[in-house]
N, C-alpha and C positions, 0 to 999 in steps of 0.2 A: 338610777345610774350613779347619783352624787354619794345616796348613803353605801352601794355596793363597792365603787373603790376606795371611800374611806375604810371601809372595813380590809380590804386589801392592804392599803397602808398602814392600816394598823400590824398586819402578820409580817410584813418585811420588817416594822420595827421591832417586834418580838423576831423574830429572825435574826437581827442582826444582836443584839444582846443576849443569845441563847450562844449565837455563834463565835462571840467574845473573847477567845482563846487569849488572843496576843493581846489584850487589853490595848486594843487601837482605843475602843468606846471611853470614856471619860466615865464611872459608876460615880454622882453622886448626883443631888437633887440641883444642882447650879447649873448642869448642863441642859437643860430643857429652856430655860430662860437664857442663857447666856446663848447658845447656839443659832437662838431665833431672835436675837437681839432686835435686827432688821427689819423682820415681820411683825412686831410688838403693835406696829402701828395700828394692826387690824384688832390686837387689843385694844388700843385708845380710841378708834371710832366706836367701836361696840361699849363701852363703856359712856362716851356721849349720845349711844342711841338709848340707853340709859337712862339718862339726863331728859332727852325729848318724852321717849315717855311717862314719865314722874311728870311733865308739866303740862303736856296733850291733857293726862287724865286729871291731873288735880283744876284744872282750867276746865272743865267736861263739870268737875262737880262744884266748881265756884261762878261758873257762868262769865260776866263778864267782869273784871279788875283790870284796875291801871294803879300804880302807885310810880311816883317820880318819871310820869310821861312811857316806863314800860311796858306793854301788856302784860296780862295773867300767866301765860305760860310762861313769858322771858324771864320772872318776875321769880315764878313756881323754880325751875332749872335755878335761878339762884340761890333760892332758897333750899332744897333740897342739897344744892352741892355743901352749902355752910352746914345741912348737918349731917351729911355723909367725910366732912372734912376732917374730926375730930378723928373715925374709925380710924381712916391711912393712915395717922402716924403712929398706931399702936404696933408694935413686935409680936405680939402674942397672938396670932388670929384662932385660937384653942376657940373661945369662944363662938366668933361668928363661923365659924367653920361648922357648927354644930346647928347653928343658924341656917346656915347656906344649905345644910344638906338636908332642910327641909323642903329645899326647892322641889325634889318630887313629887313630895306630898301634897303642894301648893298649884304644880302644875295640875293635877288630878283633880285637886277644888277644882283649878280654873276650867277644867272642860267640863270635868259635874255641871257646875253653875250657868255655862255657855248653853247645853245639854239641856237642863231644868230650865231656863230662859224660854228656849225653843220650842220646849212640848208641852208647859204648866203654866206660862205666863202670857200667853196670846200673839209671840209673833211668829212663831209656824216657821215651814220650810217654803220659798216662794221658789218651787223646779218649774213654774210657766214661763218664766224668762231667763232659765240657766242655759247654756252652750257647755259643750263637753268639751270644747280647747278654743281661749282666746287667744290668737297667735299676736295682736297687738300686745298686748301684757306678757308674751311669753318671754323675753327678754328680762323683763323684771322681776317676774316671780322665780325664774332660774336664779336668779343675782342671788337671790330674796332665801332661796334652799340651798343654793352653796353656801349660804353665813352661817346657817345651823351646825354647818360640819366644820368648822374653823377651829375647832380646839387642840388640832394638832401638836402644837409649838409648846402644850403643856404635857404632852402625852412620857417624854423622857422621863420627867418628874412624878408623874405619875406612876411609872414603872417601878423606878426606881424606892417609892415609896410602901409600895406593897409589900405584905407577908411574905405570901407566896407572891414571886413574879411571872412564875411556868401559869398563871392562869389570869394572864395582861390580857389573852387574843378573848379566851370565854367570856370575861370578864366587858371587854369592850363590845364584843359581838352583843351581846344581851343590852346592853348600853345603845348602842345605834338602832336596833330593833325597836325597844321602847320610844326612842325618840322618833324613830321615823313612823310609826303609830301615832305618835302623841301628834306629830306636824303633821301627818297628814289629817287626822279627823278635824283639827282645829283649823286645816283650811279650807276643807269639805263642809262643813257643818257652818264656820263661817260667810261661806259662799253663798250655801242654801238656803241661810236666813234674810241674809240683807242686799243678795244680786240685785239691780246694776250698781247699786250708790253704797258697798261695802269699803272703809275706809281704811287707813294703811294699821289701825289698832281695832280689833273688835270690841275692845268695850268701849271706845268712841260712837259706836252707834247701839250701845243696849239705853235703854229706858233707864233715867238714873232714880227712878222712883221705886222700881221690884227691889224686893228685899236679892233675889239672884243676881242680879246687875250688880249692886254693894256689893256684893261677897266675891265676885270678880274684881270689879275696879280695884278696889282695898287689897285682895291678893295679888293684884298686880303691881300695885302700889309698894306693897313691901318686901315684895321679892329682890327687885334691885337694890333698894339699901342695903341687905345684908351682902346682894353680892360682889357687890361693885369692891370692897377694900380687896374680896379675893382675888378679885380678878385682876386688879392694879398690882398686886402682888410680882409678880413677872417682869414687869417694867419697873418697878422701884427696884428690885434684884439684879436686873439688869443693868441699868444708869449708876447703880452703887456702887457696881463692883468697877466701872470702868475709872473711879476717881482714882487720882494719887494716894495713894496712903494717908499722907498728912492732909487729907482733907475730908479723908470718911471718919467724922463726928454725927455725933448728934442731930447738931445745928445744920450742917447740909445733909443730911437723910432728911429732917423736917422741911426743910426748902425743897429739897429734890420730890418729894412727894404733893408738896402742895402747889408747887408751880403744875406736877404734871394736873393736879386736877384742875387746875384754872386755865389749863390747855382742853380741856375734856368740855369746858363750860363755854369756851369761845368758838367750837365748833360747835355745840347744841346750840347757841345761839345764834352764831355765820349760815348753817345749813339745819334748817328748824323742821325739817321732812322727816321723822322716822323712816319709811316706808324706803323714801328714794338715799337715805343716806345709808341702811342697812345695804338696797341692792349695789351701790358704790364698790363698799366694803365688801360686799360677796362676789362679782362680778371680777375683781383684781388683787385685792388683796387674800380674800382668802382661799381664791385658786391658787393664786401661788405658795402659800404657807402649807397650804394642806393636799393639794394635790401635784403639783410641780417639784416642789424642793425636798418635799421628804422621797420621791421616786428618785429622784436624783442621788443624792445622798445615800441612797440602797445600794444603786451600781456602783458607787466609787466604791463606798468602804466594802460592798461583800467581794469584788471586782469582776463581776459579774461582765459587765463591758468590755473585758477583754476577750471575751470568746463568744462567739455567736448560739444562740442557740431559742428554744422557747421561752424559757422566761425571760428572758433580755428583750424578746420581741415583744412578749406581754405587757412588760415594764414599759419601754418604750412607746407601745401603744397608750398606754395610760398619759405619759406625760405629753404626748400629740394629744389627745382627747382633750387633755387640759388647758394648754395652750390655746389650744380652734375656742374652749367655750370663754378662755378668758376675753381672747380677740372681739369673739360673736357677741359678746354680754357686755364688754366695757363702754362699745360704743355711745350704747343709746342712755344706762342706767345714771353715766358719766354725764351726760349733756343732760337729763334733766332733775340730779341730783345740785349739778352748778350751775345751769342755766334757766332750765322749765321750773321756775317755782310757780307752785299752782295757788289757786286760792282756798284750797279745800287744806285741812288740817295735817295733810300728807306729808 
């Protein structure tokens, strides 16, 4: 349901810049970030879920640390952020970018390796105590697949950046397929190894002795470093551009960028749940960035809303559907994101 109407709203925003005649749309790479200004926030917790897992896992392979009365993970998230701090204030992301788009090929390790765990290293699929729908967890795991599709807010800039842009819809379609492939085996396959006591990261529960387990963890490990300055990208563009003139220097781009991370690092460490601070973020925030406002945004500028008809009703339905799940999902993912801290590494 979640990856079929993002693909939807991908074709209304190929729709609306195909249909661009009177240059309402703004064509250049600042309107993607500047537009979603608002919703950026769903960038900044995704980026401190980041943060949680670089210290889940590096605490997973250092066992137990305390340095200056902190524990291992608080300790790891800090550490991690001083050396992902240096990236953000570079201009250039030529590099990590080339970095970053290894993330494909990393995600593939990572299910290889999950895959090779399960069938060569002795923990098997345990289906004697699998259920084919937990409706207590259904709440969360919805949170939890609406975040995957949250990248909405970057989709303008993305458009805008292509060769051809008559092949943004192809292009994406093939894009959400892969990924809802990739999410779904990795939570099927996850499920089947480690039901009832599977936890909010799956290499939190691999054997950190198999050489497969290493080749996970470590891929997971450095996936977010490279991606985290891309992903901040949008929000430093964003805050930038909103200064006076005589104040966009140097010296406040490097303040502005480094305060945001040391915002990124007081929520890893306030809400230290991966698990429950992604379904937070997917539950509210990124229904509305990715399924509410960009449906919106379609009927104004095509003006579609002024005349009755199917696709207006179609539209409409989408942004009802969206509405009821953000309603239906905020409640619970909300209360034990801020309140239910558990004692399990979630």
């Amino acid at each position: 349901m979640e990856d079929g109407s993002s693909n939807i709203r991908v074709r209304l925003l190929d729709n609306c810049y195909n249909n661009n005649n009177d240059g309402r749309i703004e064509d250049n790479t600042i309107s993607g970030p500047t537009s979603f200004s608002r919703t950026c926030f769903n960038g900044l917790n995704a980026l401190s879920g980041f943060l949680i897992l670089e210290g889940d896992n590096l605490q997973n392979l250092s066992g137990q640390l305390q340095i200056f009365g902190l524990d291992g993970k608080q300790c790891f998230v800090i550490i991690i952020s001083l050396i992902i701090l240096p990236t953000v204030w570079f201009n250039n992301m030529s590099i990590l970018s080339y970095i970053s788009a290894s993330g494909v090929l990393a995600s593939i390790l990572l299910l290889a390796s999950i895959l090779w765990a399960a069938l060569f290293d002795g923990i098997g699929f345990q289906t004697s105590q699998t259920h084919f729908i937990n409706w207590k967890g259904m709440p969360t795991a919805i949170s939890l697949y609406a975040f995957c599709y949250c990248a909405h807010p970057v989709f303008p800039t993305l458009y805008t950046s292509m060769i051809n842009p008559k092949k943004f819809s192809k292009v994406m379609f093939v894009c959400f397929l892969l990924c809802t492939i990739s999410y779904a085996s990795m939570a099927i396959v996850g499920y089947l190894m480690f039901v009832p006591s599977v936890l909010s990261q799956i290499t939190l529960n691999l054997p950190i002795n198999k050489i497969s387990s290493k080749v996970a963890i470590y891929t997971t490990l450095v996936n977010p470093i490279a991606k985290y300055s891309l992903m901040i990208k949008p929000l430093e563009n964003s805050m930038e551009n909103q200064l006076p003139i005589h104040y966009k220097t140097r010296v406040c781009s490097l303040l502005i960028r480094t305060i945001l991370v040391i915002s990124t690092v007081i929520v890893a460490l306030a809400i230290p749940f991966f698990g429950y601070l992604m379904s937070l973020v997917g539950a509210f925030l990124s229904v509305t960035a990715s399924i509410v406002l960009p449906c919106l945004c379609f009927l104004k500028i095509s003006g579609i809303y002024q005349r009755l008809g199917f696709e207006q009703v179609f539209i409409v339905g989408i942004v009802i559907m969206g509405i009821a799940i953000m309603l239906a999902m905020f409640g619970l993912p909300t209360y034990t994101s801020v309140c239910g801290h558990p004692n399990s590494t979630d």
